[in-house]
C-alpha positions as CSV (number, residue, x, y, z in Angstrom):
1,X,50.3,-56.8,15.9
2,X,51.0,-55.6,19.6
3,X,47.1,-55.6,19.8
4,X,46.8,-58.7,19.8
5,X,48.5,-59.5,23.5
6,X,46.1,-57.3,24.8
7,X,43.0,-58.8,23.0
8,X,43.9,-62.1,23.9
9,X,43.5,-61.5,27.9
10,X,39.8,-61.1,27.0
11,X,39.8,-64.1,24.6
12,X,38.0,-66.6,27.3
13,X,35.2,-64.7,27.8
14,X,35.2,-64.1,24.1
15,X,35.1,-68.1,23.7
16,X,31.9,-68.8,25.8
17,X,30.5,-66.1,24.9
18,X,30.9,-66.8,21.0
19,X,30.5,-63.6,20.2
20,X,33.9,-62.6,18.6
21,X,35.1,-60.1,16.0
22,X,38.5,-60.8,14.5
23,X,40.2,-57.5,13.0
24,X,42.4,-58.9,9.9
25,X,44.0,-56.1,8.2
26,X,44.2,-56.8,4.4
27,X,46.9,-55.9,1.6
28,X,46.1,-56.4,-1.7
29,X,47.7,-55.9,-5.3
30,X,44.7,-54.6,-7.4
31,X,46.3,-53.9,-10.5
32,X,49.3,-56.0,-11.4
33,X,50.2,-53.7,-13.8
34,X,51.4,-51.2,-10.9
35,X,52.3,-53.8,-8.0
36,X,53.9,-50.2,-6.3
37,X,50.5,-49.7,-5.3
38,X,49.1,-51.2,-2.2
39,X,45.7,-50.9,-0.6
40,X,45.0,-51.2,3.0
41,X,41.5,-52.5,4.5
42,X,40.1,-53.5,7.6
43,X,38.1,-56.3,7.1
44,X,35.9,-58.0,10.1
45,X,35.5,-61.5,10.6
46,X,32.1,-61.9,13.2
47,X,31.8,-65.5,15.1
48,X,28.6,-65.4,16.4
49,X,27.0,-69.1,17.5
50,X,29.1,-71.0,15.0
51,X,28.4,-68.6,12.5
52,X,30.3,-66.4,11.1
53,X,30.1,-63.1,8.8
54,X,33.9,-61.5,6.9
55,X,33.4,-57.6,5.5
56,X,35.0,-55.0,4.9
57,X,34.4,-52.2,7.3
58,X,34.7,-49.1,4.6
59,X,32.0,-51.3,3.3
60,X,30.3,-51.6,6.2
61,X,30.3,-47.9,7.0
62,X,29.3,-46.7,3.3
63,X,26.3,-49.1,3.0
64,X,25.4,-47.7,6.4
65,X,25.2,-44.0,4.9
66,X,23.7,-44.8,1.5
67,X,20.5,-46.7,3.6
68,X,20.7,-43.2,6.0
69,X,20.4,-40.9,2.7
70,X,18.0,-43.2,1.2
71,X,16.0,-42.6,4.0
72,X,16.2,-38.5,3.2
73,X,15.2,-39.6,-0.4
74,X,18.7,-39.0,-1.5
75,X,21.3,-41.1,-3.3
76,X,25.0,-42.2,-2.7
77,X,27.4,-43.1,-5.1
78,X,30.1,-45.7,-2.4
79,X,33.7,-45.6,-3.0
80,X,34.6,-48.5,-1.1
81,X,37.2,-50.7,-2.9
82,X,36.0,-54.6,-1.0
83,X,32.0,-55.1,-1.6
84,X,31.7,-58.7,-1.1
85,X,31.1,-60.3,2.0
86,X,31.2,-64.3,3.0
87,X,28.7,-65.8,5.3
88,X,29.5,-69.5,6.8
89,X,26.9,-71.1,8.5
90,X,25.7,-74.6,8.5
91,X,28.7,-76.0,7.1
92,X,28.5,-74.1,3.6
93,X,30.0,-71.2,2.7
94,X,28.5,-68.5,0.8
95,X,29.7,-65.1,-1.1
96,X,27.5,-62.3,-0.9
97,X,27.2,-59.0,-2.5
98,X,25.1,-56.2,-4.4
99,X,27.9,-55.3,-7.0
100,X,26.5,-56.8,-10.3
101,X,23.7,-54.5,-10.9
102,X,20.5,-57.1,-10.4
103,X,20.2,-56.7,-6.6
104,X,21.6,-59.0,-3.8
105,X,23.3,-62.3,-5.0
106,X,23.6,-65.2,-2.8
107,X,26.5,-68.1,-4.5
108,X,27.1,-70.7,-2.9
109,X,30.3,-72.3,-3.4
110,X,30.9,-75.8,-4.2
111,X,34.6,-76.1,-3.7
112,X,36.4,-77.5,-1.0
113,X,39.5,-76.5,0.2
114,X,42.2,-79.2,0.4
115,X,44.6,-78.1,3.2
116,X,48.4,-79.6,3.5
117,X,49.7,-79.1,7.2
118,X,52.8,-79.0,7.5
119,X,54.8,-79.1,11.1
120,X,56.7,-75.9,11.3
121,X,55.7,-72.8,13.5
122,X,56.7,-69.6,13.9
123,X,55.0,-66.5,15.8
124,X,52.5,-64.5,13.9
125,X,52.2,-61.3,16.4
126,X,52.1,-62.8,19.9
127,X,50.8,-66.2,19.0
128,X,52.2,-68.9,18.2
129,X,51.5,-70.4,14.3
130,X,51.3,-73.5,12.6
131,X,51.6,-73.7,8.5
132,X,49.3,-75.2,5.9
133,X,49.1,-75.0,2.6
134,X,46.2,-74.5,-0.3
135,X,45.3,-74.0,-4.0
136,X,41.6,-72.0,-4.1
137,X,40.9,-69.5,-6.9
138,X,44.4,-70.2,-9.2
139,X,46.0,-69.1,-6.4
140,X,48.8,-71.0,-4.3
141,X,48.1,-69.7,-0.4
142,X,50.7,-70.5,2.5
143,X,48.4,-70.1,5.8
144,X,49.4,-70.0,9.6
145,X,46.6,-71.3,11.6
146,X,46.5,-71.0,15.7
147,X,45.5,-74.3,17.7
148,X,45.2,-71.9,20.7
149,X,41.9,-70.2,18.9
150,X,40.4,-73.0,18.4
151,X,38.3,-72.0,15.9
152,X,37.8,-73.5,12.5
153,X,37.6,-70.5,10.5
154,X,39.4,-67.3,8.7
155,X,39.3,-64.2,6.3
156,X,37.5,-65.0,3.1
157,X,36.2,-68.2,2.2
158,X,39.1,-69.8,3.9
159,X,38.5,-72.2,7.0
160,X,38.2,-75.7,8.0
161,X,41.9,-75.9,9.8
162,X,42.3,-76.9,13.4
163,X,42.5,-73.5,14.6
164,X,41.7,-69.4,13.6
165,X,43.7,-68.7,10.3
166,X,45.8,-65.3,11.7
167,X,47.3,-65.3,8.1
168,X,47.1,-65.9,4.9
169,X,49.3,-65.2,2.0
170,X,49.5,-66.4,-2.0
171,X,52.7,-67.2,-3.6
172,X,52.7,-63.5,-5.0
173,X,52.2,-61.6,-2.1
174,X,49.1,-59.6,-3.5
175,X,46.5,-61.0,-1.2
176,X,47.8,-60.5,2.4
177,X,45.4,-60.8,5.6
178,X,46.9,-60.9,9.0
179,X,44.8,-60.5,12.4
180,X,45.5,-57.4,14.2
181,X,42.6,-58.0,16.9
182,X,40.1,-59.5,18.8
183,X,37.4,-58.1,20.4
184,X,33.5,-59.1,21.5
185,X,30.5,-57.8,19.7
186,X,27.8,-56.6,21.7
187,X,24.4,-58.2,21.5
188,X,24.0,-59.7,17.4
189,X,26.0,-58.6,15.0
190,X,23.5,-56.7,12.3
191,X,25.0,-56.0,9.0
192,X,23.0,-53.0,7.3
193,X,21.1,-54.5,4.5
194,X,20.8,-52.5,1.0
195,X,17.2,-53.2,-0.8
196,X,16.4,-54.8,2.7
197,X,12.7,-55.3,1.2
198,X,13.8,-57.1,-1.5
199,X,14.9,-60.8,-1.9
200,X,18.2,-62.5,-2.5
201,X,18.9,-64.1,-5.9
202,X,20.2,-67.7,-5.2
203,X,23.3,-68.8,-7.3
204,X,25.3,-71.6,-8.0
205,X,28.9,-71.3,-9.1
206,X,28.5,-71.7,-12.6
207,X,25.7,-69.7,-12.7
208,X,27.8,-66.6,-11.2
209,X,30.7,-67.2,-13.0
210,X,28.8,-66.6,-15.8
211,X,27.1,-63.4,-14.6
212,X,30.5,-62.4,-13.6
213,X,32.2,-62.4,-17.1
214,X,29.2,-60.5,-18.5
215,X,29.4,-57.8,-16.1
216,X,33.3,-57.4,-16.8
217,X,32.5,-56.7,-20.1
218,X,29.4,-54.1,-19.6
219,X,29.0,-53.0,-16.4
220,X,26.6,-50.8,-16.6
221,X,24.2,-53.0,-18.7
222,X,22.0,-53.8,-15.8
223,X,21.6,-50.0,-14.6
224,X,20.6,-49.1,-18.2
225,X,17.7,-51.2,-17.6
226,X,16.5,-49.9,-14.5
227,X,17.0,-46.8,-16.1
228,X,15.1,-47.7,-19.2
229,X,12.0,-49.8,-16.2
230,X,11.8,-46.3,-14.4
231,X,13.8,-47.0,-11.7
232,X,16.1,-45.0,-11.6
233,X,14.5,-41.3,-11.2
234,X,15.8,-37.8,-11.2
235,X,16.9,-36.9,-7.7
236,X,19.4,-35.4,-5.6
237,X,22.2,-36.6,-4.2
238,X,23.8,-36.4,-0.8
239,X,25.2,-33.0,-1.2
240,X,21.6,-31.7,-2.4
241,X,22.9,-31.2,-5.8
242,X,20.2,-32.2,-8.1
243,X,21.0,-35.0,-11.1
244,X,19.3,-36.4,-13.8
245,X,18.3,-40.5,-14.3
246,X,20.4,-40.4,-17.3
247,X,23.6,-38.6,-15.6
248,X,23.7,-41.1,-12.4
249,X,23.1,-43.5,-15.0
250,X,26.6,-42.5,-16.7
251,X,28.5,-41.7,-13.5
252,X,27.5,-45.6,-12.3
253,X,29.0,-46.8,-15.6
254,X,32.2,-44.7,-15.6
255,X,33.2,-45.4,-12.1
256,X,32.3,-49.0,-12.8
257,X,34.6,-48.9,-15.7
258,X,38.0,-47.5,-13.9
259,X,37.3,-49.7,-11.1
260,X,37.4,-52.6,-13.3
261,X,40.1,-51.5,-15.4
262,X,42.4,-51.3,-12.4
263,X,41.2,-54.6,-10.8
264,X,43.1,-57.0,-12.5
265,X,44.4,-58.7,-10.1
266,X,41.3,-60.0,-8.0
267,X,41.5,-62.4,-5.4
268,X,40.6,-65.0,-7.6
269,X,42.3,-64.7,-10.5
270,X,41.0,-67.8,-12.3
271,X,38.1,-65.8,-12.5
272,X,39.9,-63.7,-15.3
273,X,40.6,-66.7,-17.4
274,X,38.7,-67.2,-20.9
275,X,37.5,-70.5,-21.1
């Protein structure tokens, strides 16, 4: 947090400019089953013209070498563990990703955030904090917002509080963001776009909720079909070790599989619900 004091000398310039990056690093339970084990991520939150753009940067870095070996006519299998990201812009909010096998999703979400502000402060790094509370996803949230960034955002979908959220917290601590930085971004802030050539498919909530429950329970459905269109070719893969459609077919699956098994405990948990 000590980064922070030195960030926020800049944090003027940052302002006019509106060309911000806030650093949030990000704690999360995945599998509640094991609560011993904690993962660590960087995520970025870019404010750039009263927009703004929250990703992970293993995410960022990964998607960065599988367009690079792409290029080389190679393949690579990510590892990152956060493969969303949320766009706000023109007063909506949307969550983005390329995780359910069908190419880039766009959902929009419909649900609005009911803050309760509450009075009490404390210091959150060098800066001083107000409290607010929330209900989003089946989750109870405790927030600590800064009227001195006067910015109505934060990390994930949150924002619409009279200042930059510098953290966020539920009721069972397995969902932790807290800023650790501020810096400016250089020129426009270009994420590098996966299937860049091909279009994203618009959702509503309902819609993805649906999509989302189906791909729980086969994740690898959707690669089978590619598989089964001809998309999915023999080739080699980053190392130059040569693999068969069927065998990256199977390795997708399997790692889709443990990762799924493991993440039980999701951000939104009312996601998880049977209905």
């Amino acid at each position: 947090m000590e980064k922070i004091l030195f960030f926020l000398c800049f944090f003027c310039q940052l302002l006019s400019a509106q060309n911000s990056r806030f650093i949030y690093e990000y704690k999360y339970v995945p599998d509640s089953t094991n609560k011993s084990n904690i993962i660590k991520d960087l995520m970025f939150l870019d404010v750039i013209n009263n927009e703004s753009l929250f990703y992970s940067r293993n995410k960022y870095i990964e998607d960065s070498i599988s367009i690079a070996e792409s290029k080389k006519g190679k393949f690579y299998i990510p590892n990152a563990d956060i493969l969303y990201r949320i766009e706000k812009k023109a007063g909506k909010v949307f969550f983005k990703t390329n995780d359910y096998g069908i190419g880039k999703i766009k959902v929009e979400e419909s649900r609005k955030i009911n803050w309760q502000i509450f009075p009490d402060k404390e210091k959150v790094g060098e800066l001083t904090a107000q409290r607010a509370k929330c209900n989003f996803g089946g989750r109870n949230w405790t927030a600590w917002f800064a009227t001195d960034l006067p910015i109505q955002d934060g990390p994930y979908k949150f924002n619409g509080l009279p200042g930059l959220i510098v953290k966020i917290e539920d009721s069972t601590n397995s969902h932790i963001f807290e800023l650790v930085g501020i810096k400016k971004v250089i020129g426009s802030s270009q994420y590098p776009e996966l299937d860049s050539r091909s279009n994203e498919l618009y959702l509503t909530q309902d819609k993805f909720i649906e999509l989302f429950k189906k791909y729980r329970k086969d994740p690898g459905s959707e690669t089978r079909q590619l598989y089964l269109a001809g998309k999915i070719p023999d080739q080699k893969d980053s190392s130059g070790n040569f693999h068969k459609g069927a065998e990256i077919v199977r390795e997708v699956d399997k790692l889709a599989k443990e990762r799924i098994k493991k993440d039980n405990n999701i951000i939104e948990i009312d996601l998880l619900k049977d209905n």
